[in-house]
N, C-alpha and C positions, 0 to 999 in steps of 0.2 A: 176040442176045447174042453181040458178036464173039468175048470173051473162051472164049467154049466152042469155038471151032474152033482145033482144034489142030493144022494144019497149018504154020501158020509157028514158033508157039512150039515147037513140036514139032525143026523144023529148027534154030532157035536155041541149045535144050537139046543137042543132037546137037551139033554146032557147038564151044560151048562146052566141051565135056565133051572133044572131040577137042583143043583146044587145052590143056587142062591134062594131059590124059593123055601126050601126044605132044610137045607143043613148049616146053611147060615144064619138066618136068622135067632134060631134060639143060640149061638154060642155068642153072638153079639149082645144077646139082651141078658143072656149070663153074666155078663161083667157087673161087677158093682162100683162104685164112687169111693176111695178111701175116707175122705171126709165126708159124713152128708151134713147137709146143707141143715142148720139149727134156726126155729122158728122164734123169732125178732121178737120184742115185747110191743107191745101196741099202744102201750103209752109213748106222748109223744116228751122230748126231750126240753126241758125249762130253758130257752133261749133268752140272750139280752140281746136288747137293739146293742146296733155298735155305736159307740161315742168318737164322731168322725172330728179333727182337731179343724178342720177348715170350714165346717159350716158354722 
């Protein structure tokens, strides 16, 4: 039963686990936002009550 020797699967897991831990993550956090996101003013906006015709 190959499937039980875990010599190479062994090395693949290892492997694998190196390259998400180490080489992905900084090419992912590389990315930037073409827009970034613009900070709101903190006043708030002069609203009216609405003039409802039915009450």
């Amino acid at each position: 039963m190959p499937q039980l020797n875990p010599s190479p699967w062994f090395a693949i897991l290892v492997f694998s686990w190196l390259v998400f831990a180490i080489i992905v993550p900084p090419k992912v956090l590389a990315h930037n936002f073409p827009n970034e996101p613009t900070s709101q003013s903190t006043e708030k906006p002069l609203t009216e009550p609405w003039s409802w015709p039915w009450q």
